[in-house]
Residue frames as qw, qx, qy, qz and C-alpha x, y, z in Angstrom:
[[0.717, 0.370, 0.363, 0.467, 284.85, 152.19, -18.65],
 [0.047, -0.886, -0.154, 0.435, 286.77, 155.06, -19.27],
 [0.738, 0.388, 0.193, 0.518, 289.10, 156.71, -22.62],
 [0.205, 0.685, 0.101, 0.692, 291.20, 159.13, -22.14],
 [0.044, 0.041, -0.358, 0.932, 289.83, 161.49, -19.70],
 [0.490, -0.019, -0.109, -0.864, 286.61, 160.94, -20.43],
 [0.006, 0.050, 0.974, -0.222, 284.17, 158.13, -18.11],
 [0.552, -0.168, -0.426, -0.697, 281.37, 156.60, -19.05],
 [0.406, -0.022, 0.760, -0.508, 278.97, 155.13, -16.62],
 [0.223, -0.043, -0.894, -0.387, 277.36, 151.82, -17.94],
 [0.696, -0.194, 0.033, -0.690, 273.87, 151.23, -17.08],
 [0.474, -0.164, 0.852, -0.153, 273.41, 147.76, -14.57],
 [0.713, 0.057, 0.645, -0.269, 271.11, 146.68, -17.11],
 [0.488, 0.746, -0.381, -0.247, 272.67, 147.35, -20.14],
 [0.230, -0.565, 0.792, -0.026, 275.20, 144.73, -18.51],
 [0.750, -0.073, -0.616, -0.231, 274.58, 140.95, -19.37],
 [0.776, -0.541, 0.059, -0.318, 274.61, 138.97, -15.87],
 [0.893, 0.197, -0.023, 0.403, 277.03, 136.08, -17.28],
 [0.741, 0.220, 0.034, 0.633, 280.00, 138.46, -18.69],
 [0.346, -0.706, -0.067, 0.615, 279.21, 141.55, -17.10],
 [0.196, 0.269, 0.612, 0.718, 279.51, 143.06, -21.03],
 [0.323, 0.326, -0.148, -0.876, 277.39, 145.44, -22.81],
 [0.655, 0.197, 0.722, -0.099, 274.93, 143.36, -24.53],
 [0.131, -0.293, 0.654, 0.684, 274.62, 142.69, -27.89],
 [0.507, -0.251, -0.583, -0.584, 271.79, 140.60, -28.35],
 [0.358, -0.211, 0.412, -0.811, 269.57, 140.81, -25.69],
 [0.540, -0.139, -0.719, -0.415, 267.39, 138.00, -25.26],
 [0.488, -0.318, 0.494, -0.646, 265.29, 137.42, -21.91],
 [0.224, -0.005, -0.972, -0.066, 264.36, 133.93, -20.63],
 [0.340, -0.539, -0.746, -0.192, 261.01, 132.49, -19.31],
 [0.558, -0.293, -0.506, 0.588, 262.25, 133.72, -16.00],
 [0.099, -0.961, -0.241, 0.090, 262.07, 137.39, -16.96],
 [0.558, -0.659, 0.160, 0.479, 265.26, 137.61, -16.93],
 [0.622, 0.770, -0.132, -0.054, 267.36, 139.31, -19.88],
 [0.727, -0.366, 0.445, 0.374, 271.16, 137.73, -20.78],
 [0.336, 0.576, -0.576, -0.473, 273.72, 138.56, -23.81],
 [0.870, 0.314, -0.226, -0.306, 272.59, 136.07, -26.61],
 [0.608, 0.536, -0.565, 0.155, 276.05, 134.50, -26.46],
 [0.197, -0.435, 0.489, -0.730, 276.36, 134.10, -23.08],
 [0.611, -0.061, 0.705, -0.354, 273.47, 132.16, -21.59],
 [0.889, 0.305, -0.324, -0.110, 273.55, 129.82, -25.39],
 [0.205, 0.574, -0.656, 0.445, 276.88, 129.05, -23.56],
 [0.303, -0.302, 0.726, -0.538, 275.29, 128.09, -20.01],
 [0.926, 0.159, 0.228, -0.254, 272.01, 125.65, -21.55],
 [0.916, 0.275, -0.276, -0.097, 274.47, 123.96, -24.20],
 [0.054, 0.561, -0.703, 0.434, 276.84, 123.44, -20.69],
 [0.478, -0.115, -0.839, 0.233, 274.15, 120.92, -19.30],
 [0.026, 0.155, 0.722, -0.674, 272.81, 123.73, -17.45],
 [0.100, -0.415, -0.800, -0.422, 268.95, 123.83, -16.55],
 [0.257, -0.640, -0.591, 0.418, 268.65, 126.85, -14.68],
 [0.095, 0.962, 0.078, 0.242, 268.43, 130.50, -14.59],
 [0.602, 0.114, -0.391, 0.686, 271.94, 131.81, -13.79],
 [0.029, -0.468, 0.142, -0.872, 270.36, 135.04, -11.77],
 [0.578, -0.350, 0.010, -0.737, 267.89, 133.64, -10.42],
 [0.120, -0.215, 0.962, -0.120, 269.07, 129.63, -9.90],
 [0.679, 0.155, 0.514, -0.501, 265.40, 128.64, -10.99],
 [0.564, 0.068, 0.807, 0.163, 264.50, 125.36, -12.51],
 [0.238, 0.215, -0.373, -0.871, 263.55, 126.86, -16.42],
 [0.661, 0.212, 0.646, -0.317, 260.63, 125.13, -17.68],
 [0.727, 0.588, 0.263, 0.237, 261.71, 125.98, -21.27],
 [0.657, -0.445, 0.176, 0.583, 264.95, 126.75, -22.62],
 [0.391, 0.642, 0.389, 0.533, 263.66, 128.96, -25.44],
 [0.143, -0.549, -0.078, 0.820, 264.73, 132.91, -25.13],
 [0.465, 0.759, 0.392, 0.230, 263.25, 135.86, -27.11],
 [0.275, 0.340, 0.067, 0.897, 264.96, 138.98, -28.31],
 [0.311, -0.629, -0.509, 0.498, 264.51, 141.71, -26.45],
 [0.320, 0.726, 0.224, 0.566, 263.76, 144.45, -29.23],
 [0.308, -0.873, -0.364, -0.100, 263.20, 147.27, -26.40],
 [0.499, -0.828, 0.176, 0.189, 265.93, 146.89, -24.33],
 [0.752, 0.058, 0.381, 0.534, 268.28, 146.42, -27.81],
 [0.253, 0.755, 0.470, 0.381, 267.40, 149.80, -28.73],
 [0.329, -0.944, -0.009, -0.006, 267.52, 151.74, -25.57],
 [0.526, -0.782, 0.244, 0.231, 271.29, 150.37, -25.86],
 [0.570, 0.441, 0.307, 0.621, 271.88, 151.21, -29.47],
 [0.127, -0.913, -0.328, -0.207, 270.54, 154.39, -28.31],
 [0.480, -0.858, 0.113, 0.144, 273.21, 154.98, -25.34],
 [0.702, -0.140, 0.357, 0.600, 276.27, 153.66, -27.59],
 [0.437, 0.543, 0.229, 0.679, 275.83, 156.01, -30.29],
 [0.148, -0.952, 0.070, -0.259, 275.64, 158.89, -27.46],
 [0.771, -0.479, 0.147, 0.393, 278.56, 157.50, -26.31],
 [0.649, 0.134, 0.375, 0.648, 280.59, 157.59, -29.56],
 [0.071, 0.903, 0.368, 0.210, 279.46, 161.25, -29.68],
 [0.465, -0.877, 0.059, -0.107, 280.85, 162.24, -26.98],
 [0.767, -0.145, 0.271, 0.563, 283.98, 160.45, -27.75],
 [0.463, 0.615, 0.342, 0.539, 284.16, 162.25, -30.82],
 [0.121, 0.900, 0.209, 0.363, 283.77, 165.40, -29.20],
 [0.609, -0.693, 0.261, 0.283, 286.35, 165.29, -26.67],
 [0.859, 0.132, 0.347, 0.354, 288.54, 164.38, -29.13],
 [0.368, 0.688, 0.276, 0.562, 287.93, 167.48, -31.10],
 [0.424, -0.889, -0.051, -0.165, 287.93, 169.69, -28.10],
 [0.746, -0.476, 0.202, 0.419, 291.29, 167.74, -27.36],
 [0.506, 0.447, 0.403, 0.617, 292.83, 168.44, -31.24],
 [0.262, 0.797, 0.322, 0.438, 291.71, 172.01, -31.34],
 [0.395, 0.022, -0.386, 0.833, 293.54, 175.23, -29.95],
 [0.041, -0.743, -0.630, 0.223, 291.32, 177.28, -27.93],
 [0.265, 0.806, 0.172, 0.501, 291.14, 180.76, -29.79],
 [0.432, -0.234, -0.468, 0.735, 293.42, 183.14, -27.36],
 [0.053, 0.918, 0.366, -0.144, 292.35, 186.96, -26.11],
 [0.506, 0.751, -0.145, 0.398, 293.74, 190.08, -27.67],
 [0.356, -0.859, 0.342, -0.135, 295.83, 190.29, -24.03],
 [0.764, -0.386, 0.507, 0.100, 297.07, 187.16, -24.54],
 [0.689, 0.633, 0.169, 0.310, 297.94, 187.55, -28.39],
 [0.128, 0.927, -0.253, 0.247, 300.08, 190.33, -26.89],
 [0.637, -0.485, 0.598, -0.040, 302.12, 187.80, -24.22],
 [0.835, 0.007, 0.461, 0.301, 302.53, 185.09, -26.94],
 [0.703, 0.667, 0.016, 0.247, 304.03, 187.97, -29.76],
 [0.066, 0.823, -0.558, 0.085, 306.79, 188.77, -27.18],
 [0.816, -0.187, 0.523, -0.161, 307.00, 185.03, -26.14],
 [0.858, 0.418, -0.105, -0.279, 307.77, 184.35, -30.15],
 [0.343, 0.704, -0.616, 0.084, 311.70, 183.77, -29.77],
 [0.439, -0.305, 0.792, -0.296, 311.07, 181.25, -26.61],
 [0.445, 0.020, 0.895, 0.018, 308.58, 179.00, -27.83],
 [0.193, 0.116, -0.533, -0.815, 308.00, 180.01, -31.85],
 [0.293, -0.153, -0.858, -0.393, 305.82, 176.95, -33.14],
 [0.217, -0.414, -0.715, 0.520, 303.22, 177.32, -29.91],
 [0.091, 0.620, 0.247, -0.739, 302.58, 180.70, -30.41],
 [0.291, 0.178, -0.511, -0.789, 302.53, 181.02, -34.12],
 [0.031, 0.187, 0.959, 0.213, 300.20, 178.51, -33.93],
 [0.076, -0.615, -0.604, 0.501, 297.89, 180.21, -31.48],
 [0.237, 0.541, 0.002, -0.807, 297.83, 183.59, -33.33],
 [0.116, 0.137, -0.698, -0.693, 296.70, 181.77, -36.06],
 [0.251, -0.463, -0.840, -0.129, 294.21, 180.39, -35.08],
 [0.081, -0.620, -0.390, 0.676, 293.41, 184.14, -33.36],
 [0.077, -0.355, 0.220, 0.905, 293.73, 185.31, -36.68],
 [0.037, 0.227, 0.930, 0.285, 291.64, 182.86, -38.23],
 [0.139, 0.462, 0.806, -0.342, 288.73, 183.49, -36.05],
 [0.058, 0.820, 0.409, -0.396, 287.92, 187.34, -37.11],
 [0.449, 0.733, 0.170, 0.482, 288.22, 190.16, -39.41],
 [0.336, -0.884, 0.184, -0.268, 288.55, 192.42, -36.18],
 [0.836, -0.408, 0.215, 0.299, 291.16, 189.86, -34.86],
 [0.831, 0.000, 0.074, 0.551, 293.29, 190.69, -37.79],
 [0.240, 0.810, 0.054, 0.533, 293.36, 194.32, -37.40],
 [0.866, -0.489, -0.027, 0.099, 294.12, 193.58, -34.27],
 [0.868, -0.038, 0.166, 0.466, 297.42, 191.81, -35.42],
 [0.423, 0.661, 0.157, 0.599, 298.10, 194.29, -38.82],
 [0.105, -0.923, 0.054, -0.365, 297.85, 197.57, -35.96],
 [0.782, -0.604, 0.030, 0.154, 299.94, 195.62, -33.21],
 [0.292, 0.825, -0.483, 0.023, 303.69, 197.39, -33.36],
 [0.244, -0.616, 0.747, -0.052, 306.12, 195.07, -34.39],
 [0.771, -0.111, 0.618, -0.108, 304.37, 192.18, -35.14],
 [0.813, 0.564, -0.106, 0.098, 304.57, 191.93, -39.38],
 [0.345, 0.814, -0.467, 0.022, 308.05, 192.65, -38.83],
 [0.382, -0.552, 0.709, -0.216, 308.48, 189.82, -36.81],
 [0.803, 0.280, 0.502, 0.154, 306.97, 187.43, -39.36],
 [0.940, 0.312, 0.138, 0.007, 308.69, 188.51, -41.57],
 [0.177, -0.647, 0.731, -0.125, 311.86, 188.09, -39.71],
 [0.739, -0.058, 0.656, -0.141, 310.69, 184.13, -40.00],
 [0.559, 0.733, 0.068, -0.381, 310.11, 184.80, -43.25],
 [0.432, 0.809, -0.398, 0.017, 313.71, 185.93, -43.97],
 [0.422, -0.208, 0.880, -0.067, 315.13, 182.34, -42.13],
 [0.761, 0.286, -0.400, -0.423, 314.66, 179.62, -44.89],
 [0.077, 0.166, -0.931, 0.316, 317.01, 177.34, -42.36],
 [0.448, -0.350, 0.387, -0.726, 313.90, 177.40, -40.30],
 [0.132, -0.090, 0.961, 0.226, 311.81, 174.70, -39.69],
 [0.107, 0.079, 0.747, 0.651, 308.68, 173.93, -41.83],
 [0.272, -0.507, -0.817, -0.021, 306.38, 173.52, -39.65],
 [0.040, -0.640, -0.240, 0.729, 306.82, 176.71, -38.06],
 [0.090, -0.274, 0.221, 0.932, 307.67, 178.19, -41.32],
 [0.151, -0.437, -0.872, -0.162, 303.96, 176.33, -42.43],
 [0.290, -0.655, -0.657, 0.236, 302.52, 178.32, -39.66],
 [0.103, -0.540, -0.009, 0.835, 303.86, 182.16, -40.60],
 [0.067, 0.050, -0.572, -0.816, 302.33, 181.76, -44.06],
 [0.227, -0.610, -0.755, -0.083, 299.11, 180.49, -42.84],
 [0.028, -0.828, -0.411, 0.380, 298.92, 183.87, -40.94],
 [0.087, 0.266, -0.389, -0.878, 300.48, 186.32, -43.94],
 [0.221, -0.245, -0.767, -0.550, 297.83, 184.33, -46.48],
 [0.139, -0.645, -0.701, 0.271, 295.15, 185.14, -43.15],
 [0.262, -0.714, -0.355, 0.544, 296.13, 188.86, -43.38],
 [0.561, 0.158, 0.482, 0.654, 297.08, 189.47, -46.99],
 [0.036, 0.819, 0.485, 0.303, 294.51, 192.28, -47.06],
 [0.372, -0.885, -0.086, 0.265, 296.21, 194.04, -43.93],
 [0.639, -0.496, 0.176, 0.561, 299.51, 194.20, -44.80],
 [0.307, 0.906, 0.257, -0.138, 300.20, 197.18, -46.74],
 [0.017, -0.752, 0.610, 0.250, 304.07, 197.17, -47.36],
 [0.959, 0.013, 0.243, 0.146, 304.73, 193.61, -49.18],
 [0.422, 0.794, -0.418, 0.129, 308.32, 195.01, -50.20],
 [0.430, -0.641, 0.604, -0.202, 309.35, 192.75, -47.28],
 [0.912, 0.215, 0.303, -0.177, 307.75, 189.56, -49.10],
 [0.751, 0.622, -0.072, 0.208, 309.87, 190.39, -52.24],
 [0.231, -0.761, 0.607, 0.004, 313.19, 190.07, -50.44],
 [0.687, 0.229, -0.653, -0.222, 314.99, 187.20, -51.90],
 [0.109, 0.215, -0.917, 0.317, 314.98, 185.57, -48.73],
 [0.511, 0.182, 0.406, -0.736, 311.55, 185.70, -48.39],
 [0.763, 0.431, -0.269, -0.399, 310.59, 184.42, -51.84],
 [0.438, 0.206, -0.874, 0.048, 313.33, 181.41, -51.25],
 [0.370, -0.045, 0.701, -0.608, 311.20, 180.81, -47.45],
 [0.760, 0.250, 0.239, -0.550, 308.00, 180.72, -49.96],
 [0.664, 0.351, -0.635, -0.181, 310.02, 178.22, -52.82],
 [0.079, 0.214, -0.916, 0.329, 310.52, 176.07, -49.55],
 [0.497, 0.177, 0.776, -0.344, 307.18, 175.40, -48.69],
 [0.675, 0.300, -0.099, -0.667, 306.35, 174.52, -52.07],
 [0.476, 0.396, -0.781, 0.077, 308.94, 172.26, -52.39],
 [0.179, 0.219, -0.842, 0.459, 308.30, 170.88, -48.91],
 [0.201, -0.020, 0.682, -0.703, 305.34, 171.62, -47.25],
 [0.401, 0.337, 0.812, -0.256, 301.60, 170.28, -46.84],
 [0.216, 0.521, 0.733, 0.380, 298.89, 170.56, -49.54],
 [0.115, -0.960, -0.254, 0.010, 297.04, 173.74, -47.61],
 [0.311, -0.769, 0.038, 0.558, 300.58, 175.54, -47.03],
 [0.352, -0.125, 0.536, 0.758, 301.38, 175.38, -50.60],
 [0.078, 0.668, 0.690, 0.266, 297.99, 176.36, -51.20],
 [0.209, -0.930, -0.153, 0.262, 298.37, 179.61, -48.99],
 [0.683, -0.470, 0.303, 0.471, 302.02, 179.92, -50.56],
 [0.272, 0.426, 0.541, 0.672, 300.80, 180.18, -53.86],
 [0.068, -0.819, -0.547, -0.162, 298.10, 182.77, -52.74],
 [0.446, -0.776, -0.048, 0.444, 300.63, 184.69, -50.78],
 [0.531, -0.099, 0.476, 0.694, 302.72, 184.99, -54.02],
 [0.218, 0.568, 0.548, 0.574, 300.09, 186.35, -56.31],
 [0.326, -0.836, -0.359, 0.257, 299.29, 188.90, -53.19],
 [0.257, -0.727, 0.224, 0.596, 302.55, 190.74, -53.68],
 [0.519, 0.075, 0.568, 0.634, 302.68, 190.42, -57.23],
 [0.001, -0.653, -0.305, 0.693, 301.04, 194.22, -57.20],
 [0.286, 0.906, -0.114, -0.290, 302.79, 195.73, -60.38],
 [0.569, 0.758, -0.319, -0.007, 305.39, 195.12, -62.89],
 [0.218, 0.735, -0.587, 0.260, 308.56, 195.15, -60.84],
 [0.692, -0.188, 0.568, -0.403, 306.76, 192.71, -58.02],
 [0.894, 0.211, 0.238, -0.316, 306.30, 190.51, -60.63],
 [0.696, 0.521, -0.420, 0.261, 309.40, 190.34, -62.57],
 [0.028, 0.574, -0.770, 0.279, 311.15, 189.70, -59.28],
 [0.777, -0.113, 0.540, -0.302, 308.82, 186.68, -58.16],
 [0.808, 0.561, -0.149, -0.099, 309.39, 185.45, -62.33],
 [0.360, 0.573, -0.669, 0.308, 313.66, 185.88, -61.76],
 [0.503, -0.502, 0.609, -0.352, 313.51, 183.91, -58.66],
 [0.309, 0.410, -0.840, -0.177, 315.23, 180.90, -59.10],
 [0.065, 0.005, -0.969, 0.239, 313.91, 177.85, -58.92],
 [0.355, 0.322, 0.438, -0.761, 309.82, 179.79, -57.87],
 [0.687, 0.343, -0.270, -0.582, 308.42, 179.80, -61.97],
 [0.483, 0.253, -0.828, -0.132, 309.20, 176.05, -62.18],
 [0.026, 0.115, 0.829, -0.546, 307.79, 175.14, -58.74],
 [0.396, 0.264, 0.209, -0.854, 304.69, 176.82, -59.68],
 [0.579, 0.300, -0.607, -0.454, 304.29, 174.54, -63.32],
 [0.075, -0.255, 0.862, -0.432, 305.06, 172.09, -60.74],
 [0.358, 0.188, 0.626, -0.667, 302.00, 172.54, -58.95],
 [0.649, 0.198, 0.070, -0.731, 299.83, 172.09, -61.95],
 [0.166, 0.157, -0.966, -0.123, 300.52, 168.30, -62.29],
 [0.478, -0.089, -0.805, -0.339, 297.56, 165.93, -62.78],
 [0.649, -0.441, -0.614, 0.083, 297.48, 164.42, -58.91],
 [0.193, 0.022, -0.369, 0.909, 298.37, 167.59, -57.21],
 [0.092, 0.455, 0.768, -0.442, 295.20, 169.05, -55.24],
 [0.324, 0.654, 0.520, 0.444, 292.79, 170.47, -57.57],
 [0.109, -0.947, -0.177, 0.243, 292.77, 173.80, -55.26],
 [0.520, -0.405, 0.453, 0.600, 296.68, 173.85, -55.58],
 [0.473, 0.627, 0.589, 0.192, 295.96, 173.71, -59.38],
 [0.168, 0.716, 0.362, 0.573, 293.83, 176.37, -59.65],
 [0.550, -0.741, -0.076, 0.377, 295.87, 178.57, -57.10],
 [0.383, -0.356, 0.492, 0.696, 299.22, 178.48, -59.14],
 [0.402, 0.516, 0.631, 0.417, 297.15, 178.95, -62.67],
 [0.055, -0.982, -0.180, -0.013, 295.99, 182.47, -61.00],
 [0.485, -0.782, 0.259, 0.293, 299.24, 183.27, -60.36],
 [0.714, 0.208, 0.498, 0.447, 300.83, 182.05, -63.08],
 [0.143, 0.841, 0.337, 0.399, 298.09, 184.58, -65.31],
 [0.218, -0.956, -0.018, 0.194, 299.27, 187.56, -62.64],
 [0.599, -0.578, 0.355, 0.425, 303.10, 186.89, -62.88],
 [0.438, 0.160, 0.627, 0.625, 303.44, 186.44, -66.85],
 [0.285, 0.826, 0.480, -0.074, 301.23, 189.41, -67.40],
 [0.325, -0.804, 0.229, 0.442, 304.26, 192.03, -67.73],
 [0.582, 0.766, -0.256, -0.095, 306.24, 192.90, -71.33],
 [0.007, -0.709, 0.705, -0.014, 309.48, 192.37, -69.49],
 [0.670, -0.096, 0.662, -0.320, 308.36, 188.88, -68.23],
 [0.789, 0.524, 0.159, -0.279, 307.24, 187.93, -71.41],
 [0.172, 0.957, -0.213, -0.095, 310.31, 188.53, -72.96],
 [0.332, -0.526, 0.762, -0.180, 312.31, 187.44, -70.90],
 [0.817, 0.057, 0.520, -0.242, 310.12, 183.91, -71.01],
 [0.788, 0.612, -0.074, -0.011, 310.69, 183.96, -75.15],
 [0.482, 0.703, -0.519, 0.067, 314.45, 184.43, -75.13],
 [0.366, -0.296, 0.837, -0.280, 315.05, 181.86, -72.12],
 [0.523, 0.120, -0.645, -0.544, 313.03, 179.48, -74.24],
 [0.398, -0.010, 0.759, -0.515, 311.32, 178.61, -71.07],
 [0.679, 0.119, -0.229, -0.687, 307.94, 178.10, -73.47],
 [0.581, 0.162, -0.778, -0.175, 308.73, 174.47, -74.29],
 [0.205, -0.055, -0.843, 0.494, 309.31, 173.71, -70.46],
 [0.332, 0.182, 0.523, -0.764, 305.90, 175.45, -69.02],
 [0.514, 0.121, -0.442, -0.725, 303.91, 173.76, -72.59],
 [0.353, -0.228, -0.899, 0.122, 304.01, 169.85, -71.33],
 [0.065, -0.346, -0.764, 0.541, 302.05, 170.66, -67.91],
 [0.365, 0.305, 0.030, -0.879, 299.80, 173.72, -69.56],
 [0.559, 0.029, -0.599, -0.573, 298.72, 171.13, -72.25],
 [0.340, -0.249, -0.906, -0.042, 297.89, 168.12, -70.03],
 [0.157, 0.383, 0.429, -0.803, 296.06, 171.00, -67.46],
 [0.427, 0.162, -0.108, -0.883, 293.72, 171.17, -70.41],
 [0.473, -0.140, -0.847, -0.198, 292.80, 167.56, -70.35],
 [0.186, -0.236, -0.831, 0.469, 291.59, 168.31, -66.86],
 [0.024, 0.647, 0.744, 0.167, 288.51, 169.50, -65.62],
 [0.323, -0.606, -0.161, 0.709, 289.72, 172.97, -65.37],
 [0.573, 0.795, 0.150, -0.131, 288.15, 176.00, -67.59],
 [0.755, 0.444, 0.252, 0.413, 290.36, 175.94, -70.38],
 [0.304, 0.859, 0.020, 0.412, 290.67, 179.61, -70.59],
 [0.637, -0.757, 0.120, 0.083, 292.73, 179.72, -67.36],
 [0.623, -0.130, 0.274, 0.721, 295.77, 177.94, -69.31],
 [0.532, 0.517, 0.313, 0.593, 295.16, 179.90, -72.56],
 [0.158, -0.978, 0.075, -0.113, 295.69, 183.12, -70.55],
 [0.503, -0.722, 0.399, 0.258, 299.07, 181.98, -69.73],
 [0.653, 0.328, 0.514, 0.450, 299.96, 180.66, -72.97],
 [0.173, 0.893, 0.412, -0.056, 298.38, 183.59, -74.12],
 [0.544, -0.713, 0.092, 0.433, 300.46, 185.73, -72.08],
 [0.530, -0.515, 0.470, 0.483, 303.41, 184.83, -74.14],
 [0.428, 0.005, 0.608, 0.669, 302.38, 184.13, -78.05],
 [0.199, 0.922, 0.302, 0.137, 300.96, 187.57, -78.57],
 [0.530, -0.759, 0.253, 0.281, 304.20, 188.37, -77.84],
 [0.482, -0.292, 0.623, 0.542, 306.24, 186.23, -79.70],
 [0.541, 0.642, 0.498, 0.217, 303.83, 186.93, -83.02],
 [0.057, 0.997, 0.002, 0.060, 304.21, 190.97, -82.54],
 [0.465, -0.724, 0.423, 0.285, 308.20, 190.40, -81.87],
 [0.639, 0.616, -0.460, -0.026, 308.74, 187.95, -84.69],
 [0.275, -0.543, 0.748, -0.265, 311.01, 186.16, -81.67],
 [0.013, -0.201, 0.972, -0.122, 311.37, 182.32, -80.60],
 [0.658, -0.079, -0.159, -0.732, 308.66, 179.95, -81.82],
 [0.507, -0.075, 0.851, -0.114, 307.76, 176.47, -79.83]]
């Protein structure tokens, strides 16, 4: 029996005689012999009055369960399904690369992108040392975020360059590349598009570069980014997602200009629906009323646009 790549050798007596099967229910006649329940009920209510292994005359056609040998081959199936399992995973998973080969697949990135970004993610994943590694290697941020600055791309790759910025957010020490509007439209695409975890790293990558004032009033003016975020704090969206885009939310609306800005665009009204029903949920409260906040200590001390 074999799945895959991976062959299993049946014990003979694990087998039933009859069907040549695994057994199920063991059950042994007078005879000694042991048959799958189903099986030799099959050969007595055929008329027949022998042992099928042995061809001897039975003297009683009662069988008993065979507790022992129903055990020993509960025993070998669940090490079986183990071992399935783990191949499986072993098959599924990328094998972490070395830093020589992290250096072959970042000139390799233009041949076969999605491959290799994968791999260095999952190189970046592994270690803290792996990503200084990356952060010291010349050339390589600038080549994510050359991916970055492609929103054509596709998702999955572009899925797989934010999973390693949001791995290395700590290394990278210029994020003036992040806040390039093509960058910031790369990150409104995987909110709009991608999985649950990349919009989860997407949001985190956002609040990363939102450093200081001017970081923050350009991630705010990006079209299409402060609405994607409000987005995220719907009801059935993942609770992490949530309370991802809530931090971020609190970072990005902290700023005078921002504010402002928020009152005379009478955005308020639009970002009030989702902030109020986010307080029906099982998130702390004070998370919205910082972003509320944000804005109507503002509009009190301005005198400006009340919701």
């Amino acid at each position: 029996m074999g799945r895959d790549n991976l062959y299993i050798t049946v014990p003979s007596f694990f087998r039933c005689p009859i069907s040549l099967d695994v057994m199920k229910s063991p059950v042994s006649l007078c005879t000694g012999v042991t048959y799958d329940r189903a099986s030799i009920q099959r050969w007595l209510d055929s008329g027949n009055n022998t042992c099928p292994a042995t061809m001897q005359v039975l003297q009683s056609k009662e069988f008993v369960p065979n507790r022992n040998l129903q055990r020993l081959i509960q025993i070998w199936s669940d090490s079986v399904a183990r071992r399935q399992l783990d191949a499986e995973s072993a098959a599924n998973s990328v094998v972490v690369p070395s830093q020589n080969q992290v250096k072959v697949l970042v000139k390799q990135l233009d041949n076969n992108c999605f491959s290799s970004l994968t791999k260095i993610a999952c190189f970046a994943r592994e270690s803290e040392e792996n990503r200084e590694f990356l952060a010291r290697m010349d050339g390589f941020l600038n080549a994510v975020f050359d991916f970055m600055r492609n929103a054509e791309s596709d998702i999955k790759l572009i899925e797989q360059v934010v999973k390693i910025l949001d791995l290395m957010q700590s290394k990278i020490l210029d994020k003036k590349p992040l806040l390039e509007s093509n960058c910031l439209s790369t990150i409104l695409l995987v909110l709009r598009r991608g999985s649950s975890d990349s919009q989860i790293q997407s949001v985190r990558l956002l609040e990363s570069i939102a450093v200081d004032g001017e970081s923050k009033l350009k991630i705010f003016e990006k079209e299409g980014l402060l609405l994607e975020l409000v987005k995220s704090l719907s009801k059935e969206k993942d609770p992490r997602l949530i309370e991802a885009s809530l931090s971020c939310l609190i970072t990005i609306t902290m700023p005078k200009r921002v504010k402002i800005i928020l009152i005379q665009s009478r955005t308020i009204p639009e970002l009030k629906k989702p902030l109020i029903r986010t307080k029906h949920d099982r998130f702390d409260n004070r998370e919205v009323i910082k972003i509320a906040g944000n804005v109507v200590v503002l509009q009190r001390r301005e005198g400006g646009y009340k919701a």
